[in-house]
C-alpha positions as CSV (number, residue, x, y, z in Angstrom):
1,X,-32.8,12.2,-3.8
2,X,-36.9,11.0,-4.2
3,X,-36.7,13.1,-7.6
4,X,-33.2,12.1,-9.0
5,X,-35.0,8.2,-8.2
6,X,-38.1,8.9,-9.9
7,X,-36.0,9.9,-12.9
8,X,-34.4,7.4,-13.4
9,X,-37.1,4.7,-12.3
10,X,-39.8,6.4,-14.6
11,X,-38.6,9.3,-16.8
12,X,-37.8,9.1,-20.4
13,X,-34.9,6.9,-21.4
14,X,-31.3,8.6,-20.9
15,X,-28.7,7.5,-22.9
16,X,-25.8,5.7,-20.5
17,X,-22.8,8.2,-20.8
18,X,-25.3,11.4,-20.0
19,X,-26.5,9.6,-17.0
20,X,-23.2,9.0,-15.6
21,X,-21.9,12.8,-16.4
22,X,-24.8,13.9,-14.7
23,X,-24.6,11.6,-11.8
24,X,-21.2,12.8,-11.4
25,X,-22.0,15.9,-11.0
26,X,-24.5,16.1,-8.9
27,X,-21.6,13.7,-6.6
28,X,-19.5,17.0,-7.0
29,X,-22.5,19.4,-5.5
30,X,-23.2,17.0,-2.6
31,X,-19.3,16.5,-1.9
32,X,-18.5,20.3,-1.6
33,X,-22.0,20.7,0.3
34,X,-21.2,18.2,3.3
35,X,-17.6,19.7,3.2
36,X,-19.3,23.1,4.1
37,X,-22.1,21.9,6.5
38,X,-19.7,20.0,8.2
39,X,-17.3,21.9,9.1
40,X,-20.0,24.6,10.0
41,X,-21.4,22.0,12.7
42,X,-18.4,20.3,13.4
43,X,-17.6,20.4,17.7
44,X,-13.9,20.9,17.1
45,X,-13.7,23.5,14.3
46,X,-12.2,25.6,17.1
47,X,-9.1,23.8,16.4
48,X,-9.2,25.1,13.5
49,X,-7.4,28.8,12.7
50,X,-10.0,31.2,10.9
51,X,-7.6,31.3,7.7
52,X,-7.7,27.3,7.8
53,X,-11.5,27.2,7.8
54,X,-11.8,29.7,5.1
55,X,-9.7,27.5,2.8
56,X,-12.0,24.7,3.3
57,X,-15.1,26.3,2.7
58,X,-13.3,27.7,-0.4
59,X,-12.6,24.5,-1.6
60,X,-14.6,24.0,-4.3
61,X,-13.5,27.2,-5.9
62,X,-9.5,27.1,-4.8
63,X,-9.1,23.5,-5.3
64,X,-11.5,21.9,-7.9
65,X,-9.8,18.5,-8.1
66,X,-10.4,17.7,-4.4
67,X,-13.7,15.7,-5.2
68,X,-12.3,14.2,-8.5
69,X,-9.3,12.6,-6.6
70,X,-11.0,11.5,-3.4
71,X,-14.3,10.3,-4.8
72,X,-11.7,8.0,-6.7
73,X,-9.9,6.6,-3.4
74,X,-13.0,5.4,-1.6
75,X,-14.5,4.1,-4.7
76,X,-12.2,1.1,-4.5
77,X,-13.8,-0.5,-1.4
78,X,-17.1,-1.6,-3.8
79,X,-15.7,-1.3,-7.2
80,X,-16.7,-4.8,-8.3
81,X,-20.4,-4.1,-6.6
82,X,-20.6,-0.3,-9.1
83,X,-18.9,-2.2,-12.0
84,X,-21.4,-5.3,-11.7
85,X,-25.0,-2.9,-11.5
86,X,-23.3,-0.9,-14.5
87,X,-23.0,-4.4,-16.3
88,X,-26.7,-5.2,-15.9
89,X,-28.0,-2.0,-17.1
90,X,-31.3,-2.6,-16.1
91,X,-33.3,0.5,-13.8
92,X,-33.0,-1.5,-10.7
93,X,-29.6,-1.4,-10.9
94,X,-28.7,2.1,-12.1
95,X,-31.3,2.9,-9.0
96,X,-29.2,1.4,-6.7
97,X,-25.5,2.3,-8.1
98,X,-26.9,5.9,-7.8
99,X,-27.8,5.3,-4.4
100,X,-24.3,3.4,-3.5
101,X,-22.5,6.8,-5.7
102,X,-24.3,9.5,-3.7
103,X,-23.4,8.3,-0.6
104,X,-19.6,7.6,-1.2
105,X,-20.1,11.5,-2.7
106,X,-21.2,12.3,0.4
107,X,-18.1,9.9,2.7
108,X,-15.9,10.9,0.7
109,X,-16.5,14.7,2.1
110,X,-17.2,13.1,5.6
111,X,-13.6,11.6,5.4
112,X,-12.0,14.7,4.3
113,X,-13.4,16.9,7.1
114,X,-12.0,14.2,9.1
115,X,-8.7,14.1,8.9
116,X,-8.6,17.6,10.4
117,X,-9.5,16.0,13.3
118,X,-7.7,12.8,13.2
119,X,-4.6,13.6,14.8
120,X,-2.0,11.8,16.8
121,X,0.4,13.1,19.5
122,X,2.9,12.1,16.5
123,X,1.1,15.3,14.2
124,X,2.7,18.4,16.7
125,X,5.9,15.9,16.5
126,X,6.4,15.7,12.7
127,X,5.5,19.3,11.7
128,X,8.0,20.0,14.5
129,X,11.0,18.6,13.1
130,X,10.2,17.9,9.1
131,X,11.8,21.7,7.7
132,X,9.8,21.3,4.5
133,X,6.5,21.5,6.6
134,X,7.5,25.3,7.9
135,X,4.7,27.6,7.1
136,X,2.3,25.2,5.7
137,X,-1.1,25.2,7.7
138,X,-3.5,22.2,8.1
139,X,-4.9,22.5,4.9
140,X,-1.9,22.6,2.8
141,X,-0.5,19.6,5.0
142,X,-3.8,17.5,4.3
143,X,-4.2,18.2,0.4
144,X,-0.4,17.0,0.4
145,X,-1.2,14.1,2.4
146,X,-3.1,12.4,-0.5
147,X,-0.8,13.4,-3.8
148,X,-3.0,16.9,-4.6
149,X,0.1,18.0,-5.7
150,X,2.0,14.8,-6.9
151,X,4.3,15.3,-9.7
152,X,2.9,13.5,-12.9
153,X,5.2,14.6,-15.4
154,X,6.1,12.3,-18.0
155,X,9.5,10.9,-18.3
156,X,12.2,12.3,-20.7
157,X,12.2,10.6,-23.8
158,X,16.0,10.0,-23.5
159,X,16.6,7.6,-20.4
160,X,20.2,6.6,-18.7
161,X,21.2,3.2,-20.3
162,X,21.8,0.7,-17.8
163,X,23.4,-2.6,-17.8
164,X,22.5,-5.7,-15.6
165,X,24.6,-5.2,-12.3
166,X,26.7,-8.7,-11.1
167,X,25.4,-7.2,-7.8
168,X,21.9,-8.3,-8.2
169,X,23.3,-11.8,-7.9
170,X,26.1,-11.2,-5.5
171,X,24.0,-9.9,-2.9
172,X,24.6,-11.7,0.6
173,X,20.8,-11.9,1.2
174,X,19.9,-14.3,-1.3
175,X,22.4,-16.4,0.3
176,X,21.5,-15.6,4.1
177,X,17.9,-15.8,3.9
178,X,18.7,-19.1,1.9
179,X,17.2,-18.3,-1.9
180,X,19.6,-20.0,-3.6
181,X,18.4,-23.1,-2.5
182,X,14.5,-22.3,-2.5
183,X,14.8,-21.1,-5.9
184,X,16.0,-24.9,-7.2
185,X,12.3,-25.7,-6.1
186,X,10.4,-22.8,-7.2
187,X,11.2,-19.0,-8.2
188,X,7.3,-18.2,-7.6
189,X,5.5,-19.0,-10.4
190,X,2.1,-18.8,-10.4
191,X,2.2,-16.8,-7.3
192,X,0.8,-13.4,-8.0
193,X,2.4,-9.9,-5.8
194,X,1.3,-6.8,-5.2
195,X,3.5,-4.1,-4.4
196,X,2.4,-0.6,-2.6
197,X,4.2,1.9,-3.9
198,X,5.4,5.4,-5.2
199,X,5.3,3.8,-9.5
200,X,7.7,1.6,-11.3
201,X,9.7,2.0,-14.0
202,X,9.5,-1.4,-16.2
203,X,11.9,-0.7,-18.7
204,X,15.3,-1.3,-16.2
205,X,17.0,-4.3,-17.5
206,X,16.0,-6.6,-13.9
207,X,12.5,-6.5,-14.9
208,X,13.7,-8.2,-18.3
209,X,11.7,-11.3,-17.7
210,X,9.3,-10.0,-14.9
211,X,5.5,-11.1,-15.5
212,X,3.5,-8.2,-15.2
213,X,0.1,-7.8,-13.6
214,X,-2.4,-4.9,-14.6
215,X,-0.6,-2.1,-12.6
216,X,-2.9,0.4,-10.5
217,X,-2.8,4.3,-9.4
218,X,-4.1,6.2,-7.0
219,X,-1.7,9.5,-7.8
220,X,-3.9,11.3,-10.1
221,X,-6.4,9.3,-10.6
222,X,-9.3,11.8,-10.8
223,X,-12.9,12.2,-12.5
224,X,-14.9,10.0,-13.1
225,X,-14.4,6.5,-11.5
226,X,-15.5,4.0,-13.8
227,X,-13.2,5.5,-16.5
228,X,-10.4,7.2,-14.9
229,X,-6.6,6.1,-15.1
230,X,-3.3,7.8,-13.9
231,X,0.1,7.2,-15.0
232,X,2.9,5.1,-12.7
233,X,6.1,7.1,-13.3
234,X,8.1,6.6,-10.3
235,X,9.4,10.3,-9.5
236,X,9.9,8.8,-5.9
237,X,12.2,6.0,-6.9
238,X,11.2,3.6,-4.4
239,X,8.9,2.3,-5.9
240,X,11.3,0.6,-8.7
241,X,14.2,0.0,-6.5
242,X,11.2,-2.5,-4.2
243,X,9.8,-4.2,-7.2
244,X,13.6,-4.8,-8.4
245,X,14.2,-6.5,-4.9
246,X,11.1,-9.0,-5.7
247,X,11.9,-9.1,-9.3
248,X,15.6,-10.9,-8.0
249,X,13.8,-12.6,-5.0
250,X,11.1,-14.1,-6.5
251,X,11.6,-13.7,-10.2
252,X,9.1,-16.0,-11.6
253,X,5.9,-14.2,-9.7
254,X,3.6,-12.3,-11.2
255,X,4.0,-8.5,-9.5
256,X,1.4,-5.7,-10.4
257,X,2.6,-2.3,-8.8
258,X,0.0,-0.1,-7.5
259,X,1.0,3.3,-6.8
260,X,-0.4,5.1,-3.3
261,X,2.6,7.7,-3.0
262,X,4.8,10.0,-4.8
263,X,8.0,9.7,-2.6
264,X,8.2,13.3,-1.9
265,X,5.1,15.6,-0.9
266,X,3.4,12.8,1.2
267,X,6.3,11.7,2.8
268,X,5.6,11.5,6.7
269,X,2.4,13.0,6.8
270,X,1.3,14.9,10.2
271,X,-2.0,14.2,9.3
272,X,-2.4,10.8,8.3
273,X,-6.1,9.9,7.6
274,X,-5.9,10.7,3.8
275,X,-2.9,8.6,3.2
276,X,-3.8,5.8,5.5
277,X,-7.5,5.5,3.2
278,X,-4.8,5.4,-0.2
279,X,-3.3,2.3,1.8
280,X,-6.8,1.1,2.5
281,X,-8.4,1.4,-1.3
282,X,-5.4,-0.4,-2.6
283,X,-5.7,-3.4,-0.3
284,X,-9.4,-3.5,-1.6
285,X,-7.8,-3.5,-5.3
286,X,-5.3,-5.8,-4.9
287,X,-7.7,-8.1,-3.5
288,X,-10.7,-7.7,-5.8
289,X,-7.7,-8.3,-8.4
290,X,-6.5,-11.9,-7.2
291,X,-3.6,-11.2,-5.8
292,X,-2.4,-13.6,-2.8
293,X,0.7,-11.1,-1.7
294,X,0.6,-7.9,-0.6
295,X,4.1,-5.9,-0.2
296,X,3.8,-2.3,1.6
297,X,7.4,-1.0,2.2
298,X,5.8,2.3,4.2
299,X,6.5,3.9,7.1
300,X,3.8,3.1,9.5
301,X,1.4,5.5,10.9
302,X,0.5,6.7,13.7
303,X,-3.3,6.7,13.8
304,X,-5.4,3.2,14.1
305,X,-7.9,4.1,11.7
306,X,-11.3,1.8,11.3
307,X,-11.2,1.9,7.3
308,X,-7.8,0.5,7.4
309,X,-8.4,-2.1,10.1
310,X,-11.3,-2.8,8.3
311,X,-9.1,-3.1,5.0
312,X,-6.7,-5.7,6.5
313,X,-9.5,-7.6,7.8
314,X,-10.7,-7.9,4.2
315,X,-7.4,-9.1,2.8
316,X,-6.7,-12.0,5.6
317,X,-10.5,-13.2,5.3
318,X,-9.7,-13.1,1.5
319,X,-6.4,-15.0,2.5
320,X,-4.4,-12.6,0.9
321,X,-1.1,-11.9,3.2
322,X,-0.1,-8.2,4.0
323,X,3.7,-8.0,4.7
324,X,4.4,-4.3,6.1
325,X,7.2,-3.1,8.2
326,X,7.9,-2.2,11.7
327,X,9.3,0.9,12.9
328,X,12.6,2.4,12.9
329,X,14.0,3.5,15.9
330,X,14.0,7.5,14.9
331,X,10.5,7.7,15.7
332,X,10.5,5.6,18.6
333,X,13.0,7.4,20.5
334,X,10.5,10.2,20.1
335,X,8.2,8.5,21.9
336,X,6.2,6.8,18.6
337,X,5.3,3.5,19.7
338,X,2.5,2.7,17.3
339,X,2.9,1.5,13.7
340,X,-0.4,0.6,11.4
341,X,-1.2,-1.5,9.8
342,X,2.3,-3.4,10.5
343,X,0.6,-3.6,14.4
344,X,-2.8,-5.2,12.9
345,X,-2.8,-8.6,13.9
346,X,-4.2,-9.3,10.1
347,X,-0.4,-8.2,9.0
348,X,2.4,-9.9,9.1
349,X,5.7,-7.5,10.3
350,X,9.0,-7.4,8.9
351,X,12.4,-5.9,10.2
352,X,16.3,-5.8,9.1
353,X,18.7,-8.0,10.2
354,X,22.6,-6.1,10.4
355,X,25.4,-7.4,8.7
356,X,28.3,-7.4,10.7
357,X,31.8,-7.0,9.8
358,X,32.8,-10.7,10.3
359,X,29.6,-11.6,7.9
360,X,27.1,-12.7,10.8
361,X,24.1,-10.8,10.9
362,X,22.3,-9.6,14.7
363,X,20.2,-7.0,15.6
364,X,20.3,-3.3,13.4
365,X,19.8,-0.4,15.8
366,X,18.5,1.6,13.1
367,X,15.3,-0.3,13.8
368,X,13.1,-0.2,16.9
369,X,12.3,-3.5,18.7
370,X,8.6,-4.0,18.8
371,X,6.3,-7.1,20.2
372,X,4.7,-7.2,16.6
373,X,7.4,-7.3,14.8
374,X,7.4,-11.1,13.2
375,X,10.5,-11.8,11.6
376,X,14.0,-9.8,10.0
377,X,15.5,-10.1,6.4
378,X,19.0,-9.6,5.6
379,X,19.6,-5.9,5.0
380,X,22.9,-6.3,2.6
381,X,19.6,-6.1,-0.8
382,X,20.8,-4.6,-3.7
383,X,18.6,-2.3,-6.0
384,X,17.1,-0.4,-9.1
385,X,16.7,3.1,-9.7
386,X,14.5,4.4,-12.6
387,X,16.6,4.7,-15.7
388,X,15.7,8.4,-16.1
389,X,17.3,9.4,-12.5
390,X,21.0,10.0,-12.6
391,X,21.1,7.4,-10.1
392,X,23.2,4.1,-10.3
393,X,21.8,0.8,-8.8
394,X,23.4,0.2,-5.3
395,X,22.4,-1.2,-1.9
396,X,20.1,0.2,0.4
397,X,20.1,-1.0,3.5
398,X,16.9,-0.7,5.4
399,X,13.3,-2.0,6.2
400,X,11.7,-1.0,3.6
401,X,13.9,-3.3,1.7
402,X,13.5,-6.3,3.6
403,X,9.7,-6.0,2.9
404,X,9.8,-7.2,-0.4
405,X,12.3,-9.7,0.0
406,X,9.6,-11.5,2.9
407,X,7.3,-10.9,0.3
408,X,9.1,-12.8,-2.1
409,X,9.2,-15.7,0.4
410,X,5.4,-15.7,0.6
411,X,5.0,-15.9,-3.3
412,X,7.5,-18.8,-3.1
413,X,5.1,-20.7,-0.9
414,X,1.9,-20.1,-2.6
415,X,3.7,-21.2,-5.2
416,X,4.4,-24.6,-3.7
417,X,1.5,-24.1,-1.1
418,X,-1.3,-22.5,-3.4
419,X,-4.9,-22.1,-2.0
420,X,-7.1,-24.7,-2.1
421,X,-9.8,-22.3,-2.7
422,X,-11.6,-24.0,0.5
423,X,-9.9,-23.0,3.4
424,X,-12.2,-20.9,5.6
425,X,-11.4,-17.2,6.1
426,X,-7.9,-16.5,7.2
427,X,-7.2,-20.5,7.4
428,X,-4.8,-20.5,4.8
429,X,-3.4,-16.9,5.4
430,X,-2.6,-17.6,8.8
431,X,-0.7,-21.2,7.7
432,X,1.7,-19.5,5.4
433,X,1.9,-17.1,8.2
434,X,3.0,-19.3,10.9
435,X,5.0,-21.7,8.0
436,X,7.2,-18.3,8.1
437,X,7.5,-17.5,11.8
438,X,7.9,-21.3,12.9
439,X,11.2,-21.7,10.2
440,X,12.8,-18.9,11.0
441,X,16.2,-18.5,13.0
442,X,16.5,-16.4,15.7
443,X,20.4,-18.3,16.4
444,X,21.4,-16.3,13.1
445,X,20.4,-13.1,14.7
446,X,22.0,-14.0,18.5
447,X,18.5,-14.9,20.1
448,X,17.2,-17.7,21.6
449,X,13.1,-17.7,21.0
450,X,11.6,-14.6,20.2
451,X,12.6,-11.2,20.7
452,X,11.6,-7.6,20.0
453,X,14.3,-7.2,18.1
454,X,13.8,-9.5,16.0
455,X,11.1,-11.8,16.0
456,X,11.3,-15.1,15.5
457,X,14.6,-15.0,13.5
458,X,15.6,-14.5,10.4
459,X,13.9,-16.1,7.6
460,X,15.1,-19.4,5.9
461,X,13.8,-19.5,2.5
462,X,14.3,-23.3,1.4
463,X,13.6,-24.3,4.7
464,X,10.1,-23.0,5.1
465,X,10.0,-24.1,1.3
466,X,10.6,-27.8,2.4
467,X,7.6,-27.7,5.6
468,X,5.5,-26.4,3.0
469,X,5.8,-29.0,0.4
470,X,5.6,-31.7,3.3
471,X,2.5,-30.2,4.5
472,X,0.9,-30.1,1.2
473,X,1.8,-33.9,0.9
474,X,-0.2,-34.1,3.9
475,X,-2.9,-32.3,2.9
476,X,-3.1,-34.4,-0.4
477,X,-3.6,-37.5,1.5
């Protein structure tokens, strides 16, 4: 390290591009490095089977992407810092942004060794009972956990033509959460939405109008940091059919999709570390990148892990509101009570609200009560598929849709509501917060007051509208 300094401090001028190749480099030898010498030292390898250990000290050789795509995930956290010292140029700070590089080099390995070790009593549970993890060892499991073997493949050429379903506006949810009548105020402009997701497909008729922020992935995204990119095709589907829901629900917001999942080999990891530090990076994105929503229709995991805490922490001080979801009740009959970052107290928790057959809505057993859980949304949403699946748009029923559509509610009050720029950390996050919680219904769901099953109620969209605008009267005055 004293040498690699002293070059750059007093050796011979190095032109930009050949300091960064070689600084990326020697990132790659001190990745693979602490992957070896930690595991070598670490006091649980024992857990580990002889054939497991072998493919991590092979890594370098077997898997040669590992420190390209990883190095890329935590590089999020203090992207504006790296980008800012690159800016200036100057030796001082190309001193200190190879100081700041080696180290996440060397974290980055840290983290991986890691999630070997990071395990839940959920981990035994879900290689248990998920068929497609049959045969596959911790390794395997792990490198799938973060998209090592996402598909990327670009879409055909030829896509499905699709026409503008009379669903989209038919759906009873616009009408039970009370849309309708918020959007006469506002449809979210201004407000600016990020969505956590598996890509988007952009060229299905809903997004017609749709205002489009600089989208963002984490699938793929290997090399270099400071120059590398990945493409957003949604093989996974949801990604689309959740930005349709906010497209319809708030359809004047400004929605940036950044991808953290494929939809298919990191569904329900066992080991969770890897994904959970996806989550976390794109929380530092969205929030380096203005946004005053974020929407993470995910199921939650098991393991409360600092760098996510710390994650959340970072958006509500920014106050920038998480909307996540709370469990469903398939997991917690299995005994799974815990659900991050839905149970962080910096996140604001969403569940679905049944529609019965006489059109009231109450509470959905497919979902698992929870003291965290904040408020439901209707779960009669409709949605989009990608137009190059062989999929038609329909309804889908679940939590993961009523994410987007509290989501949506959020970018209608910052819309009304926006941020002073003043409010002390977490002041204003928490207001739109409790705005939410304190207008919902629980009399539409059959409770009086809170309950597990469903919060505070369901939400009323033009009502927490209206106590918005009457408290930014107040404020004004």
């Amino acid at each position: 390290m004293i040498c690699a300094l002293f070059w750059i401090c007093c050796g011979p001028e190095v032109d930009v591009d050949t300091w960064l190749d070689s600084l990326y480099d020697r990132g790659g030898e001190i990745f693979y490095t602490t992957v070896k010498d930690e595991i070598a030292n670490h006091p649980q390898k024992d857990l580990l089977t002889e054939t497991e250990t072998t493919k991590i000290i092979n890594v370098e050789t077997t898997h040669p992407r590992l420190y390209g795509l990883l190095v890329n995930i935590f590089y999020q956290k203090d992207e504006p810092e790296f980008r800012s010292l690159l800016a200036k140029g100057d030796k001082a700070s190309k001193t200190r942004f190879e100081e700041m590089y080696l180290d996440l080099a060397g974290f980055s390995a840290s983290m991986f060794v890691k999630s070997f070790f990071a395990t839940t009593s959920s981990t035994d549970l879900i290689r248990k009972t998920m068929p497609k993890y049959k045969g596959l060892d911790a390794f395997d499991l792990i490198l799938r956990s973060f998209g090592y073997h996402a598909k990327l493949d670009t879409p055909p050429a030829e896509t499905i033509e699709k026409t503008l379903s009379p669903e989209f506006d038919k759906q009873g949810a616009l009408d039970a959460a009370r849309f309708r009548e918020a959007h006469e105020m506002t449809k979210g402009e201004g407000a600016k939405m990020a969505i956590f997701d598996t890509g988007i497909d952009m060229s299905h008729p809903i997004f017609k109008d749709t205002k489009w922020g600089n989208h963002f992935s984490l699938i793929g995204r290997e090399g270099k940091p400071w120059a590398a990119d990945a493409p957003l095709v949604d093989w996974g589907w949801h990604g689309t059919l959740i930005s349709s829901i906010a497209a319809r629900f708030a359809p004047a917001a400004r929605i940036t999709m950044y991808k953290f999942g494929d939809g298919d080999t990191q569904n329900d990891p066992p080991f969770q570390l890897l994904m959970e530090c996806l989550v976390a990076a794109c929380i530092y994105k969205a929030v380096h990148d203005g946004n005053d929503i974020i929407s993470i229709s995910a199921s939650g995991a098991t393991l409360d892990l600092d760098y996510l805490r710390e994650a959340c922490q970072y958006a509500y001080n920014h106050n920038c509101v998480i909307i996540s979801g709370g469990l469903y009740s398939r997991w917690y009959k299995q005994g799974n009570v815990l659900n991050y970052p839905s149970q962080y107290d910096t996140v604001f928790t969403v569940t679905a609200a049944g529609k019965r057959d006489d059109g009231s809505y109450g509470y959905w057993d497919v979902c698992a009560p929870g003291e965290t859980n904040d408020v439901v949304a209707p779960n009669d949403i409709f949605g989009a598929f990608p137009t190059y699946v062989e999929e038609e748009d329909t309804y889908i029923p679940s939590i993961s849709a009523a994410i987007p559509v509290v989501a949506s509610l959020f970018a209608l009050l910052v819309s009304e509501y926006p941020r002073s720029g003043d409010e002390a950390p977490g002041e204003y996050a928490k207001t739109l917060m409790d705005l939410v919680r304190e207008n919902a219904n629980p009399e539409r769901v059959g409770f009086e007051g809170f309950s597990p099953e469903c919060g505070y109620g369901m939400i009323d969209a033009a009502k927490t509208l209206r106590s918005a605008i009457v408290l930014k009267k107040k404020d004004s005055q």
